[in-house]
N, C-alpha and C positions, 0 to 999 in steps of 0.2 A: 464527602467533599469538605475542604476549609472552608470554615467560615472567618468571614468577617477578620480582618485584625487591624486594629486600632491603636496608634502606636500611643504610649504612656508616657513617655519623656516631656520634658518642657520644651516646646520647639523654639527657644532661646540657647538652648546649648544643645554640645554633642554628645551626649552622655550615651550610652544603650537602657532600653528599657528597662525598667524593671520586670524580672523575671514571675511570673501568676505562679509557676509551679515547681518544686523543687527539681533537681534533677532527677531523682528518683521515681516521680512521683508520671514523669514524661513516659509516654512509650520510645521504648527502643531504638525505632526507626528515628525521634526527636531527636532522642540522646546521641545518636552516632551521624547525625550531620557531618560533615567536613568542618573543621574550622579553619584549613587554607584550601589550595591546590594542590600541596603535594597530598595533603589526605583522602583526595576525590581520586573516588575511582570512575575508570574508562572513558570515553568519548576522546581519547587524542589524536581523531581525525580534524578535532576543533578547537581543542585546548594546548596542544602539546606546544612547547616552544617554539614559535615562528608561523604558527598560523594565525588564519583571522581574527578569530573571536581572540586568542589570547592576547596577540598583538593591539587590540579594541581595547579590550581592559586592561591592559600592565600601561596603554598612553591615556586611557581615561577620557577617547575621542569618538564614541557611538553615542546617540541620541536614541534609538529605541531600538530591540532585538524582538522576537519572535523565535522560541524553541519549540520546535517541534519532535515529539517522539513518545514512543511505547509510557503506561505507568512504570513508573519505582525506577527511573535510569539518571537522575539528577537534576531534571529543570529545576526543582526549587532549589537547589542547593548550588546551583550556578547563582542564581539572582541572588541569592543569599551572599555568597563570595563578591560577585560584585560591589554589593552596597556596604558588605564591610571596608571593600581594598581602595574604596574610591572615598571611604568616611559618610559615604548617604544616609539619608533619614530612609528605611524602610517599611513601606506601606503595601500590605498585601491584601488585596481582595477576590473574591472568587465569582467565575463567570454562573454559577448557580446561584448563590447567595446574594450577592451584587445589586445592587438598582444605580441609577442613573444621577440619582441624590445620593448616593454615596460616592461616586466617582467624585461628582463637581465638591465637595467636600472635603474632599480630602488635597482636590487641585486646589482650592482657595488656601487650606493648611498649606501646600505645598507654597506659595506663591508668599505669603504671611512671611513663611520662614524664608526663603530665598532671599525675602529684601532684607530682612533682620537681619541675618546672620551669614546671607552667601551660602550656606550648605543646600546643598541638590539636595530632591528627593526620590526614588525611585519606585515607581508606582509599576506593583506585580499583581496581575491579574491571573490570576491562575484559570483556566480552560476559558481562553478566552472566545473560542468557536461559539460557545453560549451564551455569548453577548449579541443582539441583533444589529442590524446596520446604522439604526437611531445611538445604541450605547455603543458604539464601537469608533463611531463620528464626531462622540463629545470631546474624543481624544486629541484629534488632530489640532485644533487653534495650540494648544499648552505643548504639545510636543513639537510643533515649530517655533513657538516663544520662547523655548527652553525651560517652561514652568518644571516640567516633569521629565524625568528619563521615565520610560515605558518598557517593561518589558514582559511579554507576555507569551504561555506557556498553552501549549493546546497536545491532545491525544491525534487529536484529527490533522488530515493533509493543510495545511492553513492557505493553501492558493485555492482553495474549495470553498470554505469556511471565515476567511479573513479578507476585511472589507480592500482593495484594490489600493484606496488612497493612505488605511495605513501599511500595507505593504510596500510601499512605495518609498517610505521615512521611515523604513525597518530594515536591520540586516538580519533576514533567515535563516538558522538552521537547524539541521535536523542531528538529531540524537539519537543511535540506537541501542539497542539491546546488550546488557554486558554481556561479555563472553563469558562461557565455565570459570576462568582463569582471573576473572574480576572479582564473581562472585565469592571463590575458594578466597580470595585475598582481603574481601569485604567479613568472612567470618570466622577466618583467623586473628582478624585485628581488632575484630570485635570481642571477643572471648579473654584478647588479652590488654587489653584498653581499659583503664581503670573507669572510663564514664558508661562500659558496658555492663560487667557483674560485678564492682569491686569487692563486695563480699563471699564471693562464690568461686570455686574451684571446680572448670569444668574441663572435662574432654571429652573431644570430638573423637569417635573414632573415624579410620582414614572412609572406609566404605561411606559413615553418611554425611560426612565432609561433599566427597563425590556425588553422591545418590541427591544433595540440596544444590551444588552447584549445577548440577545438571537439571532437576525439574522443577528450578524456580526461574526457567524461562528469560534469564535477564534481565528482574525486576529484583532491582535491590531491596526494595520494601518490603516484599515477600516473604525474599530471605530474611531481615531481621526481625520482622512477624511470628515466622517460623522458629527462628532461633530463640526470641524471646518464650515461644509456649511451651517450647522444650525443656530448657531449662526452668521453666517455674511453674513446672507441672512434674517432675521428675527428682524424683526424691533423693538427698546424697548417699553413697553407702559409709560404712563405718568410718569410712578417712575423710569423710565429710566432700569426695569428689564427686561431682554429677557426673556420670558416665552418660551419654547420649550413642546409642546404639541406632545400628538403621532400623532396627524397628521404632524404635523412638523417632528418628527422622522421619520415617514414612507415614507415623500417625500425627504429626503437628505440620504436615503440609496439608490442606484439603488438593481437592480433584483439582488439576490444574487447569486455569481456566485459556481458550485460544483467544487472542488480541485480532479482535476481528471486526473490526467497524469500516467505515464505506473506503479506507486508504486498505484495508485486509480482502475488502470484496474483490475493488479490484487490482490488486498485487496478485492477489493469490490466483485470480480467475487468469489473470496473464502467464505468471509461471507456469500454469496447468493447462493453457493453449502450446507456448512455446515447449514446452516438454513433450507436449504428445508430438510435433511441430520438427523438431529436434531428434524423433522415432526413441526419445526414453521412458518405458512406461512403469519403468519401475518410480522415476521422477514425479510420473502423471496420475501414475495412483496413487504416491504422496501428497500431493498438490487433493487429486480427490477426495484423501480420506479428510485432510484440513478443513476443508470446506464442507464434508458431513457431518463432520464432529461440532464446526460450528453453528450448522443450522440453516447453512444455505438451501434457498427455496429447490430441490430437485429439478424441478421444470427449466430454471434458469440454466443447470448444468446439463441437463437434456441438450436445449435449445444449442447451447454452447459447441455439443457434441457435435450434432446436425451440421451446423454452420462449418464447422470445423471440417468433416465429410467433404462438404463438395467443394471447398476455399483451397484447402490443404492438400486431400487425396485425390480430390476430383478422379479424373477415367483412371490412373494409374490403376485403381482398384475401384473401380463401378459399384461393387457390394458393399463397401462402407457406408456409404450411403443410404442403402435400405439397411444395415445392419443399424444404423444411428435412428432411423426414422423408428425403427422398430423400438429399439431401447427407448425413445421418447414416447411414445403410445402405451409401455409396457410398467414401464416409471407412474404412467400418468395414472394407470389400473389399481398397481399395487402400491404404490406409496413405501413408503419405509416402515423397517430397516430393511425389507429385502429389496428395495430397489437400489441397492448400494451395490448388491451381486449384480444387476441387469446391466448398471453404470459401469459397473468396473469392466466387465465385459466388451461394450462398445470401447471405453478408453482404453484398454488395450491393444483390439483390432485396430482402432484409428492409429493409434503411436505404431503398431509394429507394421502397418501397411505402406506399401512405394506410397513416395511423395509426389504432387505434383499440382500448382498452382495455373498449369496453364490456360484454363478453362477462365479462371476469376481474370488471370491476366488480359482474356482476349475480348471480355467483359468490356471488361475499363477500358480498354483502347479503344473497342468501337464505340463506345458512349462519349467518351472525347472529339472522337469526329462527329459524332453529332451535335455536339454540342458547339462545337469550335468549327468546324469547318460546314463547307457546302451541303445542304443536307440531299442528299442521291434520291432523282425522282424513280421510280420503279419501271421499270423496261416493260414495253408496253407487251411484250410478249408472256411473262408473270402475272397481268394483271386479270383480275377476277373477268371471265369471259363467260360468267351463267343469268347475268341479269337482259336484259331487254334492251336490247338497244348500243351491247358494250361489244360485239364481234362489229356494227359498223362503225365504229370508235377504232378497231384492229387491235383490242386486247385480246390477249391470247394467241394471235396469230404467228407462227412459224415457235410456237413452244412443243420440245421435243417430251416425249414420254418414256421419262428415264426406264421404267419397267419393260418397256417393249424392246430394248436392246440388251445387248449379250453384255455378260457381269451387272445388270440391274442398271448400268449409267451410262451419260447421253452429254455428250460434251457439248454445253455453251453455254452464255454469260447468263451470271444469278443479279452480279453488282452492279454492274455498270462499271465499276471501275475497277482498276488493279489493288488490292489490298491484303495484308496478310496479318490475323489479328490471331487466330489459334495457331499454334506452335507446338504441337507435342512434344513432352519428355522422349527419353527411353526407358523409362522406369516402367517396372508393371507391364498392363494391359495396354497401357499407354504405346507403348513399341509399336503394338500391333494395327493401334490406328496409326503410327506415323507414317509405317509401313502402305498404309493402304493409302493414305495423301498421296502418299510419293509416284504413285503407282498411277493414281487418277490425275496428277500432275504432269506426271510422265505422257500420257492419253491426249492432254492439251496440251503440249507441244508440240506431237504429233500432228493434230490436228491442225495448229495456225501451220507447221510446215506445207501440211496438204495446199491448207491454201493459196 
C-alpha cells in the first residue's frame, strides 16, 4: 500500500514538487500514469464528454468524490488529473498508513495555504474503508468549510464501508474493470512511449499482446507489472530487439489472483442464485467455480443450495430438495476439493429443474395476514379434543375423518375463512398437485351446492 506523501513544495507558490526519484528509477506503473484524459484509459461511463464526473471537473464544482472499484483501473490517476486540471495542491495519504494526526496536519497545511495564496488542496485518501468512523468524521467540519476537496478511493462497496455523513457531501462512483481492448491499448502505448522503454526496442508478439490483455483481469497495474518483468528480464537478440513471446508473457504474470472481498461474496453469490434461478447451469457453475477458486466457506454455498431448493424449485420438483440436503451433509463429510464434484452436482439439478416459487409465495402472504390483518381463532371443531375437560368445551366436535371417506378427503372448513395463498405452477410435479386442488375444489362446490 502507499505510504504516506508529504508534498515538498513551498505552500506559498504553485510550483509542482520536486520529483525524489528519477524517471527511470520509478516503476513502470509510476512512469505511465496519464498526464491528461485523453491518455487515461477506460471508465467513459464517467468520464467521457457530458457525463457527471467529467462535467464535475472540466467546471471545477464538486466538493468531495468517493471512487470506487477493482485494483489497477485508475482511482489514483483520476485524483491525480483532478488536482493537476484544477492547479490543486495534492496531498495523498493512505487508509493503512494514516493516523488521525496526519489528516488534521495536513488540513491545518491545507487551510495556511488557502488563506495565503487561495489555492485548494485536494486531500487523497487512498482505501479509505480503512479509516474507522472516529478518522473518517475528522473529515466532515473542513469539507463543508471548503478547507479541503476530499477525495477518496476504496476497493470495497463504500455504502458498507463509508461513514453515511461523508457520503452525504460526496459524489460516488464506481469504476470498473478495463476491457481486453483497454488493456491491449494500455501496452501498445506503453512499449511505444518514450517515458516507458526509451532505450529499448521491444515487440510484442500478437498471441501475448492477447494472452496479457486477457489474464490481467482489468487491472491496469498488473499489466504494467507484467510488462515491466518481461522486458527487463528478457535478454535482446543480435538486433538488440526484445522479442516477448507468449511463453515470455506467461512466465511474468503470476497465478491470477479473483477480486473477491465482501462486494465479490456477495455479487458473486447473487449471479450464482440468479443463474441457477434463470435454469443456466452452465452460468451456475461459473458463478460456482469463482467462488471455489476463491475460497468460499462450502457450507455457505451448500446452505445457499438448500435455500435455493425449496424458494426456487419448490414442489415443481420435490427431489431437489433432498438432492440439496444431501449435497449439504456430504460437503460437510468430505470437504474439498472433492466437494466441488457433490456441489456441482446439486447446482446443476437445481438450474436444470422446473421452476416454481409458489410454496415461498404462499408463505409470505399468509404471514402478511397475520401480521396485518385479524388473526383467525381456530374452529372449535380442529381443536385439540384429548385433554380433560376440552369435548365439554365442544372441541372436536362434528370434525370429519378425512381417512374414513372415499379418495382419503372429507369436505369442510380448515380456515374459517375464504383464502387462497398456494397457487401451483404447471411446471413439474407441480401440475400434478394443481390437478388435484382442482379436483378437491371441484368436491366443495359440490358440496355448498348440496347445501
Amino acid at each position: 500500500m502507499d505510504s504516506l506523501f508529504v508534498e515538498q513544495q513551498d505552500i506559498f507558490t504553485s510550483e509542482e514538487p520536486a520529483q525524489t526519484k528519477s524517471p527511470g528509477e520509478q516503476p513502470l506503473a509510476a512512469r505511465m500514469r496519464p498526464m491528461n484524459f485523453d491518455e487515461y484509459v477506460g471508465q467513459k461511463h464517467i468520464l467521457a464528454e457530458g457525463k457527471l464526473l467529467r462535467r464535475a471537473i472540466d467546471s471545477d464544482s464538486f466538493t468531495s468524490l468517493i471512487l470506487s472499484g477493482p485494483p489497477g483501473v485508475g482511482k489514483t490517476s483520476i485524483a491525480e488529473l483532478i488536482a493537476k486540471m484544477t492547479n490543486a495542491a495534492f496531498i495523498r495519504l493512505s487508509g493503512v498508513a494514516s493516523s488521525v494526526g496526519d489528516i488534521r496536519n495536513e488540513i491545518a497545511t491545507a487551510i495556511v495555504r488557502r488563506k495565503s495564496s487561495g489555492r485548494k488542496t485536494i486531500l487523497f485518501i487512498d482505501e479509505i474503508h480503512r479509516f474507522n468512523r472516529a478518522q473518517q468524521d475528522v473529515l466532515l467540519p473542513d469539507i463543508e468549510n471548503g478547507n479541503i476537496r476530499f477525495i477518496g478511493a476504496t476497493t470495497q462497496n463504500p455504502f458498507f464501508y463509508v461513514n453515511g455523513p461523508l457520503l452525504s457531501r460526496s459524489l460516488v462512483f464506481k469504476l470498473e474493470a478495463l476491457s481486453e481492448e483497454d488493456i491491449h491499448s494500455l501496452i501498445t502505448r506503453t512499449i511505444t512511449d518514450k517515458r516507458g522503454f526509451p532505450d529499448k526496442k521491444i515487440k510484442f508478439q500478437p498471441e501475448s499482446l492477447t494472452f496479457l490483455s486477457k489474464s490481467c483481469e482489468g487491472d491496469a497495474r498488473r499489466a504494467l507489472n507484467a510488462i515491466e518483468i518481461a522486458v527487463m528480464t528478457t535478454k535482446p537478440d543480435k538486433k538488440g530487439i526484445i522479442n516477448i513471446s507468449p511463453e515470455i508473457a506467461h512466465e511474468s504474470i503470476q497465478e491470477k489472483p479473483v477480486e473477491y472481498g465482501d462486494d465479490g461474496h456477495y455479487d458473486t453469490a447473487s449471479a450464482f442464485i440468479k443463474s441457477m434461478r434463470g435454469s443456466d447451469p452452465d452460468a451456475a457453475v461459473y458463478w460456482l467455480a469463482k467462488m471455489l477458486h476463491a475460497g468460499e466457506d462450502i457450507r455457505f454455498i451448500a446452505r445457499r443450495i438448500v435455500i435455493f431448493a425449496s424458494e426456487d424449485v419448490g414442489n415443481a420438483d420435490p427431489r431437489a430438495i433432498t438432492v440439496a440436503l444431501n449435497a449439504m451433509q456430504a460437503v460437510e463429510m468430505i470437504g474439498m476439493p472433492e466437494a466441488r464434484i457433490i456441489l456441482a452436482q446439486a447446482v446443476t439439478y437445481c438450474a436444470t429443474a422446473p421452476k416454481s416459487n409458489a410454496s415461498y409465495m404462499a408463505v409470505d402472504a399468509a404471514l402478511d395476514d397475520v401480521k396485518n390483518e385479524r388473526v383467525q381463532a381456530v374452529p372449535k371443531h380442529l381443536r385439540d379434543s384429548h385433554y380433560k375437560g376440552s369435548k365439554t368445551m365442544g372441541h372436536g366436535e362434528g370434525y370429519v375423518y378425512p381417512h374414513g371417506k372415499e379418495g382419503h378427503f372429507a369436505v369442510q372448513e380448515y380456515l374459517g375463512v375464504s383464502k387462497k395463498y398456494y397457487a401451483p405452477s404447471e411446471n413439474g410435479y407441480e401440475s400434478k398437485i394443481k390437478e388435484r386442488i382442482e379436483y378437491w375444489d371441484g368436491l366443495r362446490k359440490e358440496n355448498e351446492g348440496k347445501g
